[in-house]
C-alpha positions as CSV (number, residue, x, y, z in Angstrom):
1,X,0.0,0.0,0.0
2,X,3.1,2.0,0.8
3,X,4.3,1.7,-2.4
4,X,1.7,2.7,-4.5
5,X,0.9,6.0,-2.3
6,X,4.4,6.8,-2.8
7,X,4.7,5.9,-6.5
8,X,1.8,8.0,-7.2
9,X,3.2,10.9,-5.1
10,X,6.6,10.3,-7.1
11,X,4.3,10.6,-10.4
12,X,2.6,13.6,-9.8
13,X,5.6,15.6,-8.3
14,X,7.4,14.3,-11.6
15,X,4.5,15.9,-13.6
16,X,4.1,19.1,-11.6
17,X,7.7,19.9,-11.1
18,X,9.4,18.9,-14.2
19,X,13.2,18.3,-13.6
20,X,15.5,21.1,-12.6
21,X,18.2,20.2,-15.1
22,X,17.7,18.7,-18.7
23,X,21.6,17.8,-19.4
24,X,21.1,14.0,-21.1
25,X,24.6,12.9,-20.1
26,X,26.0,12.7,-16.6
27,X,28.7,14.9,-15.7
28,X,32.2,12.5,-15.2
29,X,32.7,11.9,-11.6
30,X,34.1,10.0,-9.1
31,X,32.1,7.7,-7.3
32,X,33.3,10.4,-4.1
33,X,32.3,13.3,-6.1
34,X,29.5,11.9,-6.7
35,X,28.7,11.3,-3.5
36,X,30.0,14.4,-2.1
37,X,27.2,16.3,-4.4
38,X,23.9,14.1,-3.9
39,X,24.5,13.4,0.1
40,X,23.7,16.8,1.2
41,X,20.6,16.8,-1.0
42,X,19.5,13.2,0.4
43,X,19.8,14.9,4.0
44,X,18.0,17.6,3.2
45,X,15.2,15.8,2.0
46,X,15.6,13.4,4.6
47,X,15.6,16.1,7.7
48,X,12.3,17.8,5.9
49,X,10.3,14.6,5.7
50,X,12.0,13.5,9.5
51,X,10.4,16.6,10.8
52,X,7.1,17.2,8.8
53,X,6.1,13.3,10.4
54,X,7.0,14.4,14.0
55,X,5.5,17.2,13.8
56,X,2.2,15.5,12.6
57,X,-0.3,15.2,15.6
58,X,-0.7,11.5,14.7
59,X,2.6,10.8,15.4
60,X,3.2,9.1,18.5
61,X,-0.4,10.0,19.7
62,X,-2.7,8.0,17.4
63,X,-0.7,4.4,17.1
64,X,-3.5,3.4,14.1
65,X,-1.9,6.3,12.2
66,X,1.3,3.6,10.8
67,X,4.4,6.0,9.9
68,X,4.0,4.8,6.2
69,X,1.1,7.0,6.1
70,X,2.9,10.0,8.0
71,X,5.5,9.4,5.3
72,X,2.9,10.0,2.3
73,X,1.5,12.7,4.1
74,X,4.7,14.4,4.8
75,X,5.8,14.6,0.8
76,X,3.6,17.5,-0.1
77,X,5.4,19.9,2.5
78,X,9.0,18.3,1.4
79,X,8.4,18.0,-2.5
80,X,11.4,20.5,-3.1
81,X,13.9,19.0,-1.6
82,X,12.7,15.4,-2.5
83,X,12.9,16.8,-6.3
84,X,16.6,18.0,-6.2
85,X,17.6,14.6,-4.4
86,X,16.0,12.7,-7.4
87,X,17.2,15.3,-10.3
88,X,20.6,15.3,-8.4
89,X,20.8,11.3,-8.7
90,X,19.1,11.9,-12.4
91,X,22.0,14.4,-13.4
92,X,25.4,12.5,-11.8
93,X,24.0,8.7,-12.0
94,X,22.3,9.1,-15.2
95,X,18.7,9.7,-15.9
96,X,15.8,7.3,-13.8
97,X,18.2,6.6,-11.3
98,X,16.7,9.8,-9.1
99,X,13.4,7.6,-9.2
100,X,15.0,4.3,-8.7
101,X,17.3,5.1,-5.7
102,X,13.6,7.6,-4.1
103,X,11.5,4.2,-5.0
104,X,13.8,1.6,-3.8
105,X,17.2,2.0,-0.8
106,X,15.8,5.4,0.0
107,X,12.5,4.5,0.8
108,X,13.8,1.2,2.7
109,X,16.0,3.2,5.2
110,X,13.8,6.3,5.7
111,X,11.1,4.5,8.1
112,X,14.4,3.7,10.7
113,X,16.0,7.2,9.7
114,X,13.0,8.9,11.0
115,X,13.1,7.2,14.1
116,X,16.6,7.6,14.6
117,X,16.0,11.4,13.5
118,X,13.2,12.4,15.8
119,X,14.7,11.4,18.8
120,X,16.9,14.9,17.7
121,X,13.6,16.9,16.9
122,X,12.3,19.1,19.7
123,X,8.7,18.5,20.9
């Protein structure tokens, strides 16, 4: 169920937002540079959506709210910083990996990241 909120969320941010660069080829980096470029982006992204679902009143109060939901809800409010992660991985890893890398290891680690990360968020 996750997965197809999220998908569709993924879709229509695509369709609204367009990418921020066109370039077809990626630029030639190191696998460091590379790295160096997209992991501030992936924070970002990560911090917005860590504290847009803590600072949801379902979260922690209502335990039937599951924090895939909270995730879902949390994209509208984070869709900039979501976008330049995915155009980021797009324009250094080559185009559809943005979408691949939000869809698939990103979205596997971001339930335990937001844990981990709201521990750090004030009440």
């Amino acid at each position: 169920m996750i997965l197809a909120l999220l998908v569709g969320t993924a879709i229509a941010v695509a369709a609204v937002t367009g990418p921020f660069d066109d370039s077809a080829a990626p630029p030639t980096l190191t696998v460091q540079q590379k790295m160096a470029v997209t992991g501030p982006l992936v924070r970002s992204a990560t911090e917005c959506i860590v504290r847009a679902v803590v600072r949801n009143p379902h979260y922690g109060a209502d335990p039937a709210v599951a924090l895939n939901d909270l995730i879902v809800a949390s994209m509208p409010a984070c869709v900039t910083p979501v976008r330049a992660m995915i155009d980021a991985y797009d324009r250094y890893y080559g185009q559809g990996t943005g979408e691949a890398f939000f869809m698939g290891p990103y979205l596997d680690v971001l339930p335990q990241a937001i844990v981990e990360g709201a521990k750090n968020e004030p009440e």
